[in-house]
BAGUNU-550248 format. One line per field, with one value per atom (N, C-alpha, C, O): x, y, z. Coordinates in steps of 0.05 Angstrom, whole numbers, plus 5000, padded with zeros to 4 digits. Atoms other than C-alpha are relative to their C-alpha. Layout:
BEGIN
u X, ...
v Y, ...
w Z, ...
END
This chain:
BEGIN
u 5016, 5000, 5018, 5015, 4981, 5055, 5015, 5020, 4988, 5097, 4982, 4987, 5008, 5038, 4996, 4993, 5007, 5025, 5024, 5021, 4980, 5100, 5003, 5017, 5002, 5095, 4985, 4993, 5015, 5043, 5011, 5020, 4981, 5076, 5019, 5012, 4979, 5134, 4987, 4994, 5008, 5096, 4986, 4988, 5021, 5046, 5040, 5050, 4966, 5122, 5010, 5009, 4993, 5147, 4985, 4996, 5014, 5081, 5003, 5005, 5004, 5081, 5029, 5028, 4974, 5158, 4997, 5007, 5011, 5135, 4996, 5009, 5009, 5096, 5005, 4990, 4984, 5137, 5011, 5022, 4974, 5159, 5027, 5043, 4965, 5224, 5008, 4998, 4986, 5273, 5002, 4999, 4994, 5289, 5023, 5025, 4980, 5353, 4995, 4981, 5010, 5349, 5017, 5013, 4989, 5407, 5005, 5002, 4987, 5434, 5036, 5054, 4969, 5503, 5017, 5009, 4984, 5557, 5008, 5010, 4985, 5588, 4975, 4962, 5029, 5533, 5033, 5053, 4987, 5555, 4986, 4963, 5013, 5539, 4993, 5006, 4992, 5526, 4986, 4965, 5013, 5512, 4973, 4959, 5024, 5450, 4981, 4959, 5016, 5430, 4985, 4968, 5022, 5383, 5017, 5039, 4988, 5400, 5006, 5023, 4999, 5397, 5021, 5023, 4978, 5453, 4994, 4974, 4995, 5468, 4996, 4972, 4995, 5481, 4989, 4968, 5010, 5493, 5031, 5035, 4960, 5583, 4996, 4978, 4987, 5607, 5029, 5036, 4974, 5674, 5004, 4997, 4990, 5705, 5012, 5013, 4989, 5737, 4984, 4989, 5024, 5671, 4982, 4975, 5004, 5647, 5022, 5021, 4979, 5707, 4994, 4984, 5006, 5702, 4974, 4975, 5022, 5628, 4999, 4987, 5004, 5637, 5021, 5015, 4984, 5701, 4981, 4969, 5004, 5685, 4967, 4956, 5026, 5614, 5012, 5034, 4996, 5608, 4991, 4968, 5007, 5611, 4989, 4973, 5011, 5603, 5019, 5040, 4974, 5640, 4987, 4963, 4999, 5640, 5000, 5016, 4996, 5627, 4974, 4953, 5019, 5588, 4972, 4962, 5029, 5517, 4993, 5002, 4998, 5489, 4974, 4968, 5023, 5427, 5031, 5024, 4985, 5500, 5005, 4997, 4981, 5537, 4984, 4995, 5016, 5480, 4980, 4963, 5017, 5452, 5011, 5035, 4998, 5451, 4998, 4986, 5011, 5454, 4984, 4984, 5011, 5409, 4996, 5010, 5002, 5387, 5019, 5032, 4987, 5420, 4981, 4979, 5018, 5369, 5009, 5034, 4986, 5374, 4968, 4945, 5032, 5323, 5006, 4991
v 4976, 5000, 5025, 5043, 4980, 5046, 5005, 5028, 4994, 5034, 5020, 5042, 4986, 5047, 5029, 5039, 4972, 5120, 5025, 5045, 4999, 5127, 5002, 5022, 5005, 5116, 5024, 5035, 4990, 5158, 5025, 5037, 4971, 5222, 4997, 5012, 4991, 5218, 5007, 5027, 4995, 5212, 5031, 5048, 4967, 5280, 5016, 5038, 4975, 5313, 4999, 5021, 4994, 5295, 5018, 5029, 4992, 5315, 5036, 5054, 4973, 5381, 5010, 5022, 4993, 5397, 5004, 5025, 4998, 5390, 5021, 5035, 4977, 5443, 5019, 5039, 4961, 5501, 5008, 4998, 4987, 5551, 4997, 4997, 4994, 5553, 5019, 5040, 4968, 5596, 5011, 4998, 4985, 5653, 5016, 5019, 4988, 5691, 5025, 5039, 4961, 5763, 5016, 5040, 4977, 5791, 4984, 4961, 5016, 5780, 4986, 4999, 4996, 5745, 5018, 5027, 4985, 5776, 4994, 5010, 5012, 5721, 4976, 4963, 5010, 5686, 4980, 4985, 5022, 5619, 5003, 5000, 4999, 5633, 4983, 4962, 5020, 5593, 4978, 4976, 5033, 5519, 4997, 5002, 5007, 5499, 5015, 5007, 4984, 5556, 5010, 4992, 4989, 5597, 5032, 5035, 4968, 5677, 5014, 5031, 4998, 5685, 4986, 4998, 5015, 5638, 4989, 4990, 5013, 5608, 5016, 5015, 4979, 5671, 4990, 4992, 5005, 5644, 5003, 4997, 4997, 5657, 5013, 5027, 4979, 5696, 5008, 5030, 5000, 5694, 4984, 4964, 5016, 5688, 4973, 4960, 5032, 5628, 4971, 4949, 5019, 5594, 4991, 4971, 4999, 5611, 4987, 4963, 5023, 5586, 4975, 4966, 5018, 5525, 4980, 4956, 5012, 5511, 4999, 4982, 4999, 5529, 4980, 4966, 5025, 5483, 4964, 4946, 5029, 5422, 4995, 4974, 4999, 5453, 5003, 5010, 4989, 5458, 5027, 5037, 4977, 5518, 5027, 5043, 4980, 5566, 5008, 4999, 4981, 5624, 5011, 5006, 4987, 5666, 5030, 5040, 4968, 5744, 5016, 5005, 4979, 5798, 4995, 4994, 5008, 5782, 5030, 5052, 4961, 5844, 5007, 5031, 4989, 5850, 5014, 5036, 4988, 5871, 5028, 5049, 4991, 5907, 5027, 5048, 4973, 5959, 5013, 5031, 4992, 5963, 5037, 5042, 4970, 6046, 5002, 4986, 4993, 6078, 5029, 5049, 4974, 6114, 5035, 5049, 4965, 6192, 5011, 4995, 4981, 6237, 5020, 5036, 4982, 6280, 5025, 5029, 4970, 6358, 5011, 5005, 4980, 6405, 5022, 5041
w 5000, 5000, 5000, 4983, 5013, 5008, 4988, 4983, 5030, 4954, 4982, 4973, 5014, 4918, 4997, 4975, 4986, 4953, 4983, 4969, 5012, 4938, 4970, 4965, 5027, 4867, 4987, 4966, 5006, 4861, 5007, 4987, 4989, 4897, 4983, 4965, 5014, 4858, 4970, 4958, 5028, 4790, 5005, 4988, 5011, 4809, 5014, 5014, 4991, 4835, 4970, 4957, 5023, 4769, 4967, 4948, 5024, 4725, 5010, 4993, 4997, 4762, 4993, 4972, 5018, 4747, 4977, 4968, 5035, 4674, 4996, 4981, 5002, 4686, 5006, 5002, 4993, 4710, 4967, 4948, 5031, 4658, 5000, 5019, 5000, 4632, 5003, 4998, 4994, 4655, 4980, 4959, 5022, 4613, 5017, 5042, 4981, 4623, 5007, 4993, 4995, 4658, 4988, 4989, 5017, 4610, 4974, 4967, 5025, 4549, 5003, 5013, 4996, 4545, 4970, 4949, 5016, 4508, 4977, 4958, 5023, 4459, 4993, 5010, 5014, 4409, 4970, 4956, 5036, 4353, 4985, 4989, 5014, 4293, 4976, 4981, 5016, 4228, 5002, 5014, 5006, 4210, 4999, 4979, 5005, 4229, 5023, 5030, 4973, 4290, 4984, 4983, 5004, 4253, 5001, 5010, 4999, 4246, 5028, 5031, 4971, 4315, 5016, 5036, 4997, 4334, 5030, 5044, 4962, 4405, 5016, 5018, 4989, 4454, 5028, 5040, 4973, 4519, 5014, 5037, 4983, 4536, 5006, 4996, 4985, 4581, 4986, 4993, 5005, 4550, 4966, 4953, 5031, 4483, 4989, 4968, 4999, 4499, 5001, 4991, 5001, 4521, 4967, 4955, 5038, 4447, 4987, 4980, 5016, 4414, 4998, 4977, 5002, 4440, 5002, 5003, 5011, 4433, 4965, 4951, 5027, 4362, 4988, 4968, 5009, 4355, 4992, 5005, 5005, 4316, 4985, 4977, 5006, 4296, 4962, 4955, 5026, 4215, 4991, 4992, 5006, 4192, 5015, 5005, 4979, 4253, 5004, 4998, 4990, 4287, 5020, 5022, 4985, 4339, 4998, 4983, 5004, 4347, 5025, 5032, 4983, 4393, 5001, 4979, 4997, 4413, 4987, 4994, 5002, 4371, 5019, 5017, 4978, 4425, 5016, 5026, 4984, 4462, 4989, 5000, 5024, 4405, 4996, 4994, 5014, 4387, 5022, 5019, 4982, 4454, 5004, 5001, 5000, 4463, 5036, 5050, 4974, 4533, 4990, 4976, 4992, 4555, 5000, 5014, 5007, 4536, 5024, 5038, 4982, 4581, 5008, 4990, 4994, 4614, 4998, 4999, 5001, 4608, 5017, 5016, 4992, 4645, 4992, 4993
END
């Protein structure tokens, strides 16, 4: 009887995990793979150029370069009164 109980709790723990949203990140990262088979939008998840490199090592036909959500981000107006 309590195996079965058991069984049962773990399966609704697991159906409900299912159901959380996925995370989403709260910034952009910096270094994005581009190429092969990502789509125009590429990978964009390094911190570091190095981390990019070597996700893109060994990929066909991909590279590495500036997330441009980073690249073209503008600051902010400058207020004047």
């Amino acid at each position: 009887m309590m195996e079965g109980l058991m069984r049962i709790a773990v399966l609704v723990v697991f159906m409900v995990a299912g159901l959380a949203p996925a995370a989403h990140a709260e910034r952009d990262y910096p270094w994005c793979v581009f190429g092969g088979e990502l789509g125009a939008s590429g990978e964009c998840m390094y911190e570091t150029r190095q981390q990019c490199l070597a996700s893109a090592s060994g990929r066909w036909n991909t590279y590495c370069d500036v997330n441009p959500r980073v690249r073209f981000r503008q600051p902010p107006p400058y207020r004047t009164r």
